[in-house]
NUROTOR-187659 format. One record per residue (C-alpha): x, y, z. Coordinates in steps of 0.2 Angstrom, whole numbers, plus 2048, in hexadecimal, padded with zeros to 3 digits. Last residue first. Example, Ala and Ser with C-alpha at 12.3 -4.5 7.8 and 13.67 -1.06 7.14 Angstrom:
% NUROTOR-187659
8447FB824 83E7EA827 
***
This chain:
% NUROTOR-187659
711815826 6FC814823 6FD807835 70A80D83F 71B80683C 7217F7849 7367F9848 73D7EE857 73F7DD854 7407DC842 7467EC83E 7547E9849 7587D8844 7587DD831 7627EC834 7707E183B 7707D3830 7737DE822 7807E982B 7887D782F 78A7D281C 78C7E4817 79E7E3822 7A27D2821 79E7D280C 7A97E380B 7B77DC816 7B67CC80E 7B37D07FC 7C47DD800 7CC7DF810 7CD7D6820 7DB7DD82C 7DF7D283A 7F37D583A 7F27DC84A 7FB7EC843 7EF7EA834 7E27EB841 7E67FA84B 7E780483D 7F580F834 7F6805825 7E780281D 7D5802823 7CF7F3818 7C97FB806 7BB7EE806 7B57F3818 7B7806813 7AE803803 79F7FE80F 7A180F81C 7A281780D 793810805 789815815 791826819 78982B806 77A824809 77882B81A 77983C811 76F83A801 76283380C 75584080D 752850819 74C85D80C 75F86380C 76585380D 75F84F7FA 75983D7F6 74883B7FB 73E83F80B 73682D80B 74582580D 74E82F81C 74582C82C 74481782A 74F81381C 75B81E81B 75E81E830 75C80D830 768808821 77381582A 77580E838 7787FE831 784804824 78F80D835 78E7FD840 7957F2831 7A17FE82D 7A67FB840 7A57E883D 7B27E882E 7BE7F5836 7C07E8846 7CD7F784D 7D3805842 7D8812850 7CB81E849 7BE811843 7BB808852 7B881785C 7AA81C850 7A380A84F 7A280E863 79B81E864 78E81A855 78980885C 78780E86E 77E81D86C 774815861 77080A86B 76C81387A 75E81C86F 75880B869 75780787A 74D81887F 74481686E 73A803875 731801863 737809855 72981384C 733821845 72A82E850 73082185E 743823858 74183785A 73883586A 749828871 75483986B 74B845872 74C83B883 75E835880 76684787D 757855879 76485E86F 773858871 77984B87F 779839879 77083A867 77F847865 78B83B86C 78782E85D 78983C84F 797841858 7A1830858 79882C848 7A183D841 7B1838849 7B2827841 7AD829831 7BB83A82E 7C882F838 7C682182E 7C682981C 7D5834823 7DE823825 7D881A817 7E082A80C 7F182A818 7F3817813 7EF819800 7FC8277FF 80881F809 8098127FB 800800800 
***
């Protein structure tokens, strides 16, 4: 990998990982904090929003911290398409494409490079190439949508009830 390549994946890294960082302590402490943020996930129809407001929390912070020191890169891309799928796919969608009108141009774009992240591999600065338990390519990629598949499935599955007309 040229030096080039390895200070790209990590910018690409840091730039992910800090804004879910924020974007996971903002549903923590900004605005309304956990109570606004558990009314938000009811106006979206997901049942028990206080968990799913802790969740959040957790999955953003964490896949966030995972990403800057380059650590289980597969699973915390993972985290962030998961996420996102939700976010697009439950508050997102129906607004269409442009963030401006409050679409999914934005968690789109996070999504796809969170995915290309996991196929890219997180290069040479990163805990897991230190470790030597970096997976790139198909399998990075496959791991990553694989388990963000999986993921969102399970969530909308146990906890996503839309109203009746939705």
């Amino acid at each position: 990998m040229s030096e080039a390549d390895a200070v790209a994946l990590l910018a690409v890294r840091l730039a992910l990982g800090t804004v879910m960082i924020v974007h996971g302590l903002n549903h923590w402490r900004g605005g309304g904090g956990i109570d606004g943020t558990a009314n938000w996930f009811r106006g979206l129809d997901l049942r028990r929003p206080r968990l799913q407001a802790w969740l959040s929390v957790l999955t953003e912070t964490g896949a966030g911290t995972l990403l800057l020191i380059g650590l289980f890169t597969p699973l915390a891309c993972a985290a962030v398409v998961s996420v996102m799928l939700v976010a697009g796919l439950l508050a997102h969608r129906r607004n269409g494409f442009f963030v401006f009108k409050d679409g999914y141009e934005y968690v789109l774009v996070l999504a796809v490079l969170a995915l290309a992240l996991s196929a890219w591999g997180p290069g040479d600065y990163a805990l897991d190439t230190a470790a030597g338990i970096e997976v790139t390519g198909w399998a990075g990629a496959g791991t990553a949508g694989g388990v963000a598949a999986a993921a969102t499935a399970g969530l909308l599955a146990v906890f996503w009830r839309p109203r009746r007309g939705s």
